[in-house]
N, C-alpha and C positions, 0 to 999 in steps of 0.2 A: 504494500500500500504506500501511497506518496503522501511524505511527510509534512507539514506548511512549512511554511519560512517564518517563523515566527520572530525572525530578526525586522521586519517590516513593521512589528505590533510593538517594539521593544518601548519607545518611548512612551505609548500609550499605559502600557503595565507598568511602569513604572512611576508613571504620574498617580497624586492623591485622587481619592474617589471624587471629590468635589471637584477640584482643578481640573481634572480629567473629563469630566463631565462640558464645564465651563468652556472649557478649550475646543473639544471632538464633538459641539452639540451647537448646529448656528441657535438654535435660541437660548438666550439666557438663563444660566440657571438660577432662581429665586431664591434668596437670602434676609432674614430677615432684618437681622447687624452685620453689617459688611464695615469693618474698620480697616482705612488706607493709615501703613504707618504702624511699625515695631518695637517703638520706645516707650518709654517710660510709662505716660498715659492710656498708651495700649495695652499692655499689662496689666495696670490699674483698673482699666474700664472691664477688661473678660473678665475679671476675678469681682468688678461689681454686677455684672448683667448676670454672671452665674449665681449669685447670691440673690438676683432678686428673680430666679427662677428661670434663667434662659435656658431652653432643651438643648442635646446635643445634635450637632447639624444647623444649628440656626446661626452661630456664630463664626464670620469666616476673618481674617486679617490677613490683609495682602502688606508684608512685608522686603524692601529689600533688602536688606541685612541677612546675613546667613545662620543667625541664632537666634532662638524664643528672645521675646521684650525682656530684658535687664536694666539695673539701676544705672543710668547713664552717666550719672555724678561720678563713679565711681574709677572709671577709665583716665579722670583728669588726676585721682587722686589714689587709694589706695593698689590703685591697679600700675601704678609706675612705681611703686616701691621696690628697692633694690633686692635681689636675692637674700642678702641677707637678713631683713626685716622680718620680725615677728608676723606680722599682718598682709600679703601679697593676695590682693582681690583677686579670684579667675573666676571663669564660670565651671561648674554651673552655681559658687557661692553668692553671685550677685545679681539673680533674676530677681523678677521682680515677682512679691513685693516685700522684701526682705527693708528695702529702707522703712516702709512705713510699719515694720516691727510681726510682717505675716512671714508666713514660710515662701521659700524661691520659691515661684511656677516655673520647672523646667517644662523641658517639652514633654515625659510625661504625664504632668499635670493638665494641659491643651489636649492630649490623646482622650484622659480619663474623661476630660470636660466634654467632649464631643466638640472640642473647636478646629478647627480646617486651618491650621499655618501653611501659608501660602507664603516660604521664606526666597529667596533670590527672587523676587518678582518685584514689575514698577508698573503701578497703575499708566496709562497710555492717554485716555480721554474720560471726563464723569461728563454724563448727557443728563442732566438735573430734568431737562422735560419726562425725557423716557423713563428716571431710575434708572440708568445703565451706565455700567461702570466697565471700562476695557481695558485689560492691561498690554505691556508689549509685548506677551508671547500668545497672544488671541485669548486670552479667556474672557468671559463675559457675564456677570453678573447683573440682575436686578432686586435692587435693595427695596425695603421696605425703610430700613435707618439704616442711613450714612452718618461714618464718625473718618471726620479727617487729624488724624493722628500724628502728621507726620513732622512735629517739633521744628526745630529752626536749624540753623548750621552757621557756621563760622563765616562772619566776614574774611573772603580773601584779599591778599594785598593786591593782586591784580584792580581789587574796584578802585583804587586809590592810584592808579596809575603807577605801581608797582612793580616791574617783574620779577620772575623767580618762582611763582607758584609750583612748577613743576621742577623744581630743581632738587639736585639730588639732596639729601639732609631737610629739606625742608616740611614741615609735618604741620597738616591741620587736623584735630583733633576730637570727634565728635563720638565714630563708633568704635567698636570693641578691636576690628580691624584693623583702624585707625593705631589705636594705642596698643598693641602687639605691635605693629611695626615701628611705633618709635620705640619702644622698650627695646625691639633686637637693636635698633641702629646703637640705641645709649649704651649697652652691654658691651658694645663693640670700639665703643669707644677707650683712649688708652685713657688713665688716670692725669687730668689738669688738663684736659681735651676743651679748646671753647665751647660757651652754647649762650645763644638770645634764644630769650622768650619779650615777644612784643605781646604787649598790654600788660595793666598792673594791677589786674583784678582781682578778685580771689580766686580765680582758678590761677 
């Protein structure tokens, strides 16, 4: 008997149920909370819509970040502590909502909760008339509640008529990403090595 090519189907099996659906189905699939955005507040909000009774299946968060929402604070600060330090933030000790004194929600917790992380994804277009939310690898959602999640980012010095943005050693500083790659660069650094840091805020 002649076997498929099941290599044709590979990306389809591999995608989550919902994603999968979103993506390989022209109509939209219905959603009741659809949250754009991985951070901090996104974390916060699934862990309130589960407490005030959302089912599993009804909550999806289209994230691009490659890890469940974590405490974001924590990247500018305990998470660059040097190897030696008592205290070096990683995950999965700094999901969220560990700052506001609950237990991490890793990505277990999102499984258990019946929530759909839609992680390496970017919304593409929101169509507010239709409810329809597109991201840039086709999937397609229709919301009942939109929650736009997706926090702020660092002014670059390019807006300032600056160059260097992309230059090598130079680091802006928002996701988890972000701060593992300046930690390798600082580790790598020899001892009395220069470093600026521009602005004089508390981070």
């Amino acid at each position: 008997a002649m076997q498929p090519d099941l290599e044709q189907y590979a990306e389809y099996f591999e995608t989550p149920v919902t994603a999968r659906m979103a993506k390989f189905q022209e109509k939209p699939i219905q959603v009741r909370f659809l949250i754009v955005g991985g951070g901090v507040c996104a974390g916060y909000l699934c862990k309130h819509l589960v407490d005030l009774g959302a089912k599993p299946g009804e909550i999806v968060v289209v994230s691009d970040e490659g890890v469940a929402p974590y405490e974001r604070p924590a990247v500018t600060k305990a998470y660059l502590h040097p190897p030696s330090a008592k205290v070096r933030a990683r995950l999965p000790g700094f999901h969220t909502t560990v700052g506001g004194g609950g237990s991490a929600q890793a990505p277990d917790w999102y499984e258990n909760a019946g929530i759909e992380l839609m992680l390496n994804s970017r919304v593409d277009t929101v169509d507010l008339a239709s409810r329809v939310v597109t991201t840039l690898d086709g999937g397609r959602f229709r919301y009942e509640n939109l929650f736009i999640a997706t926090g702020s980012r660092p002014n670059k010095a390019s807006r300032f008529g600056i160059k260097g943005d992309a230059w090598h050693g130079v680091h802006y500083v928002r996701s988890e990403r972000d701060g593992a790659e300046l930690v390798r660069q600082l580790e790598g650094l020899e001892a009395g090595s220069p470093a600026v840091v521009l602005g004089g805020g508390y981070i």
